[in-house]
N, C-alpha and C positions, 0 to 999 in steps of 0.2 A: 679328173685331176685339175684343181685348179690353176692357173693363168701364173707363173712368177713374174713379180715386175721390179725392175731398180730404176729408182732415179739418179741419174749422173746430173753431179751440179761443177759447171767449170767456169771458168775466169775465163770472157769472151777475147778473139784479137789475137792472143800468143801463138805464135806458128806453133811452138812445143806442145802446150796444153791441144791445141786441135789434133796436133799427131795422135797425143795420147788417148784422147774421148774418142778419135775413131777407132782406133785399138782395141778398148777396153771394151766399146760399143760391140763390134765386129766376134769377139771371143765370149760375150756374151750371150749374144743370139746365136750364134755356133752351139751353144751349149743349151739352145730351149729357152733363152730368160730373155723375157722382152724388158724392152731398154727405153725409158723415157728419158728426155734429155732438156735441161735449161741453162739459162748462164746465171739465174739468181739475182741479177741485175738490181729489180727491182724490191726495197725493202716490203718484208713481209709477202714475201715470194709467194705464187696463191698454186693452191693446192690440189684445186679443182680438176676433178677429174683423174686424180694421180689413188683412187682407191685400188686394195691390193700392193702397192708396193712395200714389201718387204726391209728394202735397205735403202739410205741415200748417200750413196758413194761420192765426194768431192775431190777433185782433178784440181789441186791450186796450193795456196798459202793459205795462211792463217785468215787472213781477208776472205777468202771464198768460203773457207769452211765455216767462219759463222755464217756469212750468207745460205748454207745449205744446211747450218741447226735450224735458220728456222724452219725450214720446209720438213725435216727430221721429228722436231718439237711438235707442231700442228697435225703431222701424222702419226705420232706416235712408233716412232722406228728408231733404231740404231743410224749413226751418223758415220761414215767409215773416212778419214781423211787422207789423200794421197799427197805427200807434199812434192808439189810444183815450185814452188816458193822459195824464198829464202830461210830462215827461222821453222818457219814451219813447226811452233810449237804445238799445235792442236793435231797434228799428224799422226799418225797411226803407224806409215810406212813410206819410203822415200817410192821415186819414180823406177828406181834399179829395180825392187823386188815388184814391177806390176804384173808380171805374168802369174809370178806365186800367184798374188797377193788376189786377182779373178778365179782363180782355182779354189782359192779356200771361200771366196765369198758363193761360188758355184755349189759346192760342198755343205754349205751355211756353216762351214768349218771356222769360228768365232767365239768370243763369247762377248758381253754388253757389261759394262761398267756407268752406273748413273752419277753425272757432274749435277749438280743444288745451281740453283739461277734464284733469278733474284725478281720480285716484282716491285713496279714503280708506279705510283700513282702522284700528277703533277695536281695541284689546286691555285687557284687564285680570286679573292676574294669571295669565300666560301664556297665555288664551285669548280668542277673536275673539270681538269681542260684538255687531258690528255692520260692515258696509262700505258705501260709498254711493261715489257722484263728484256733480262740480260742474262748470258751466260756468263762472261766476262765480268764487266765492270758497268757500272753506272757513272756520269760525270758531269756533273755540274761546271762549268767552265767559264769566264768572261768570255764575251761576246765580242769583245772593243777590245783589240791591240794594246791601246795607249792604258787602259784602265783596268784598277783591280777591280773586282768583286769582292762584294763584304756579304760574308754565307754564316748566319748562326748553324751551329753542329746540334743538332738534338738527340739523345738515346735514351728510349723507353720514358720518353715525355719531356726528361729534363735537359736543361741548356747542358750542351758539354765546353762550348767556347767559341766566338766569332772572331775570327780570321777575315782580313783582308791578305785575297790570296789569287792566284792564278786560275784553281780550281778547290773542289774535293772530288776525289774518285772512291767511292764504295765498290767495294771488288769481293768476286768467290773468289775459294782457295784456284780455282781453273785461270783466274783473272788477274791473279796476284805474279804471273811473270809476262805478264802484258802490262796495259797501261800504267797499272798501279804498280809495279815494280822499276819504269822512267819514274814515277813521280818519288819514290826513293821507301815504299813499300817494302815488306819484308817476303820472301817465298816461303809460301805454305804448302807441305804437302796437298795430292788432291784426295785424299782420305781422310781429312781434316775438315770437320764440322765449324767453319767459321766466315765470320763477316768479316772483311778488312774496312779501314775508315782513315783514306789517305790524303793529309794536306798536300796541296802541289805550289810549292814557293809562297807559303804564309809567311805573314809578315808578325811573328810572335812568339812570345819566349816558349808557349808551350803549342808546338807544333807537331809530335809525334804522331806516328801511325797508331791507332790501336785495332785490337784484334776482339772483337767480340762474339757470344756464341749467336748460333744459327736460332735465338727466339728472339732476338732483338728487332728495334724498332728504330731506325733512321732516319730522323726529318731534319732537311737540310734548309732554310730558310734564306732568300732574297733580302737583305735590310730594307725598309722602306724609307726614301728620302735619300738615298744615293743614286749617283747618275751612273754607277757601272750597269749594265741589263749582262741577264747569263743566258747561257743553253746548255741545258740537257741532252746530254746523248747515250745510246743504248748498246754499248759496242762496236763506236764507232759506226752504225748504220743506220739508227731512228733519234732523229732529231725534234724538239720543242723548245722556243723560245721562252723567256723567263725574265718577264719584265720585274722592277723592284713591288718588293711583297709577295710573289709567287713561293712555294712551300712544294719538295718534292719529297715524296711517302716514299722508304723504301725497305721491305722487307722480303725473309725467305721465301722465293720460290714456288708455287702451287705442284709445278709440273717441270722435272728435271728434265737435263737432255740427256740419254745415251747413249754412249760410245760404245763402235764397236771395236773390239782387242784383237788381234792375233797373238800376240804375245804374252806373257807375263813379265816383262823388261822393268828394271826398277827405275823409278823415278829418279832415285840419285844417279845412274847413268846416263839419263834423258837431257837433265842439268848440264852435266859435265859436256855430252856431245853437241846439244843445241847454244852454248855459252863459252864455249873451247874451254875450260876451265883446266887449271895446271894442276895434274896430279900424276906426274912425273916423280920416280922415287917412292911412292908409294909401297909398300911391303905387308898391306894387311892379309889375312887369311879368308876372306870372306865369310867370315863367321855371321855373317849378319843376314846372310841369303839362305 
């Protein structure tokens, strides 16, 4: 019978989160499942040697648990999120149910739900100077405080509009109540096949978010002869700088991530708990479940 193995990925330092990895560690190998363990620290977390693991379980916030898609991603596993965190939107299950919650992963008592990412290829003067993906969001951003960025928006070839602006944030539906929903993006279900395309304080009569489908093609362009410089970032963890002229490619996905479920809990409840939202007085029938 073959070897089971989980990777635990945790946010290093928190007395709590240590409580907790040794816990989950301890109830694991109790149970026959060996237990490999990292903090994800480092972007593009390496994988080496982690063949056979089954699941990669994350001890943290929202922060940690992309840290542990990618290791997820690159192995091809189910990513389960325990939120440690505040928000904790990419969670799965808070810190109260962890005893459940090693029971059913012991069990492979779950099921996997696949999130769409995004890939990015950076160019500058006709050559690749960098590529990455995201689960989240993609963001083009100024570099310099005092300075905007001025970003041509491109879709499926053609200009859509340049913005002097703070940023753009390309977002999945997964990514659309993170960064791109501060920058005043719209929330998309994550059963929604769409790109989001979000200005973040443009300076311009047409500034809106739009919402395109998942064959689209997003090339975001550096002006050249302005002194703003930008950077690229991949979820807040892979970074590339973007001097004027630089061009970042950005389309669907090759290779989604999967989550793992224990529940079937609705999204519109997930809203309401993780955003406190007022629905007080309510009196529907649930007809819609």
């Amino acid at each position: 019978m073959a070897t089971r193995r989980i990777l635990l990925v945790s946010h290093p330092g928190r007395p709590e989160v240590v409580a907790a990895l040794a816990d989950v560690s301890a109830r694991l190998q109790a149970a026959g499942v060996d237990v490999l363990v990292s903090d994800g620290s480092a972007p593009g977390t390496s994988v080496a040697g982690m063949n056979q693991v089954e699941l990669v379980c994350v001890l943290g916030g929202d922060g940690t648990i992309l840290r542990g898609a990618e290791a997820a991603r690159a192995l091809d596993v189910p990513l389960l999120g325990v939120n440690l965190g505040h928000v904790g939107f990419l969670a799965e299950v808070e810190h109260t149910d962890l005893h459940e919650t090693v029971d059913r992963v012991v069990a492979r008592d779950y099921a996997t739900e696949e999130r769409m990412t995004l890939d990015v290829r950076v160019t500058h003067d006709g050559e690749q100077v960098a590529s990455s993906w995201a689960l989240n969001e993609v963001s083009v951003e100024k570099a310099e405080r005092e300075r905007m960025i001025e970003l041509t928006v491109e879709v499926d070839g053609r200009p859509l509009s340049t913005w002097g602006c703070d940023g753009v944030v390309v977002a999945t539906p997964t990514g659309s109540t993170a960064y791109a929903f501060s920058a005043g993006g719209p929330v998309v279900w994550p059963d929604v096949r769409a790109i989001l395309v979000v200005p973040n304080s443009a300076h311009a009569l047409f500034a809106r978010p739009v919402v395109l489908g998942t064959g689209a093609h997003v090339g975001l362009e550096v002006i050249r002869g302005t002194e703003g410089r930008g950077v690229m970032w991949c979820d807040g963890r892979r970074s590339t700088e973007l001097p004027p002229g630089a061009r970042v490619d950005v389309v669907l996905g090759e290779r989604p991530v999967r989550l793992a479920r224990l529940s079937a809990g609705s999204f519109t409840d997930r809203l309401v708990e993780k955003f406190h939202l007022p629905v007080q007085g309510w009196r529907g029938n649930g007809a819609g479940r």
